[in-house]
C-alpha positions as CSV (number, residue, x, y, z in Angstrom):
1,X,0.0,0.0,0.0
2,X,1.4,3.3,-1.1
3,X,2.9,5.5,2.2
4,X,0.9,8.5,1.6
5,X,-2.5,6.3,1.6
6,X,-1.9,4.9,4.7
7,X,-0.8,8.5,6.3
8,X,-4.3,9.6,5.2
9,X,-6.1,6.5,6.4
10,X,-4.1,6.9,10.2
11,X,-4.8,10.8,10.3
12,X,-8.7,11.0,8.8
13,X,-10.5,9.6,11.7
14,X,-14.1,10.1,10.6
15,X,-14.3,11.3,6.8
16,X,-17.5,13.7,6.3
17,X,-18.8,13.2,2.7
18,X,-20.5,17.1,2.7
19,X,-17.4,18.2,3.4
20,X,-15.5,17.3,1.2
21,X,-18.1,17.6,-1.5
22,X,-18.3,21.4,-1.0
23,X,-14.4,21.6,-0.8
24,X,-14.6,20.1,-4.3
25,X,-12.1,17.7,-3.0
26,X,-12.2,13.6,-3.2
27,X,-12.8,11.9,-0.2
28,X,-9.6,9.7,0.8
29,X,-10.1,6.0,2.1
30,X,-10.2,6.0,5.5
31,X,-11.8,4.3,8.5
32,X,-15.0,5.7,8.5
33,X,-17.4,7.9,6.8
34,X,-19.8,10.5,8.0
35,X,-22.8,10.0,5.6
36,X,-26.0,11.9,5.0
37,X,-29.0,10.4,4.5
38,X,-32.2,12.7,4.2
39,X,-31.7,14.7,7.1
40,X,-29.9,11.9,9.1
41,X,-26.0,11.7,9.5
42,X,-24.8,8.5,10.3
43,X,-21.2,7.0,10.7
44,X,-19.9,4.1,8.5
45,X,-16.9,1.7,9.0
46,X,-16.5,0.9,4.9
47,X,-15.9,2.6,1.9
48,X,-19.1,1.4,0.0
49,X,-22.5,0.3,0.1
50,X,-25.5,-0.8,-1.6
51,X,-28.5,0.4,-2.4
52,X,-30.3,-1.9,-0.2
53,X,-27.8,-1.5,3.4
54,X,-28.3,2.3,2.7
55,X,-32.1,2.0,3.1
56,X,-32.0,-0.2,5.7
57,X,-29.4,1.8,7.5
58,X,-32.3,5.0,7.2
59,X,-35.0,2.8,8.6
60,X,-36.8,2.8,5.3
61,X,-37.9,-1.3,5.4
62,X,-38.7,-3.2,3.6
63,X,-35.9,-1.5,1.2
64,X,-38.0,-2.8,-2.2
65,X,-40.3,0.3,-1.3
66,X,-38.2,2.9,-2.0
67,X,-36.0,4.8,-4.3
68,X,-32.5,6.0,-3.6
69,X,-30.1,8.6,-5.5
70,X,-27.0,10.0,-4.7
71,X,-26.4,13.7,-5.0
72,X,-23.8,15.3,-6.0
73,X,-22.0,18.6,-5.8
74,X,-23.3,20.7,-8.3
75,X,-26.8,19.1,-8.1
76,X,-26.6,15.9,-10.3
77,X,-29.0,12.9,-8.9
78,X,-28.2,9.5,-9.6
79,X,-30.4,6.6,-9.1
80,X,-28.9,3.8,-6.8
81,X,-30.8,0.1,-7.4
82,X,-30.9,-2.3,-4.4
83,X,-28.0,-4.0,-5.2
84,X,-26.1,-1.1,-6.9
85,X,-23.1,-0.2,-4.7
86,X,-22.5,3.4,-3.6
87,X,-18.8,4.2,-3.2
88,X,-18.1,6.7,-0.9
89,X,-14.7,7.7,-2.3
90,X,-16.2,8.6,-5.4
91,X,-15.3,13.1,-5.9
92,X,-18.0,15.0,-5.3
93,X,-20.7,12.8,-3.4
94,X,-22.6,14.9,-1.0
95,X,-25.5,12.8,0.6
96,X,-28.4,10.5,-0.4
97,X,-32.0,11.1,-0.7
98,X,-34.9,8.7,-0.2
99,X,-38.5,8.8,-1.9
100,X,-41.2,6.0,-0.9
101,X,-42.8,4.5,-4.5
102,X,-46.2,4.9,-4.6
103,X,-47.7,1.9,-4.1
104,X,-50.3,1.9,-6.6
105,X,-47.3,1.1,-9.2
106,X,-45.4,-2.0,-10.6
């Protein structure tokens, strides 16, 4: 593993994924993340996740019953699937959004 990664992973204790979104900087690999989700923050020990833990992780069960996108800095949306994996190093990732299905489709 290069030096300088392992310098970054040893001195970024908790990684916040609005911050460095705003900063227009990419988010190093590190031990945790500080994710948004909604209007809930909440503290992950990977570097990615799917679609699926993300929901769960928000409360919003059963998972199948919701949409998930990523925003990004600068406004872009992008839909996550269930088993689509969000990677939390990726530049410019500033939170995740949740919207319930409507139940009269599919």
């Amino acid at each position: 593993m290069d030096n300088n990664l392992e310098q970054l992973i040893e001195t970024e204790e908790v990684v916040d994924l609005e911050e460095y979104a705003k900063a227009n900087r990419r988010p190093p690999r590190a031990r945790r993340y500080r994710i948004r989700i909604d209007k809930q923050h909440f503290v992950v020990e990977v570097p990615c996740m799917t679609g699926r833990e993300l929901l769960r992780l928000a409360g919003k069960n059963p998972p199948e019953q919701y949409r998930l996108y990523q925003k990004f800095s600068g406004g872009e949306r992008k839909s996550i699937g269930l088993d689509d994996k969000a990677d939390f190093t990726t530049p410019g990732v500033e939170r995740f959004m949740t919207l319930p299905l409507d139940q009269t489709e599919g």
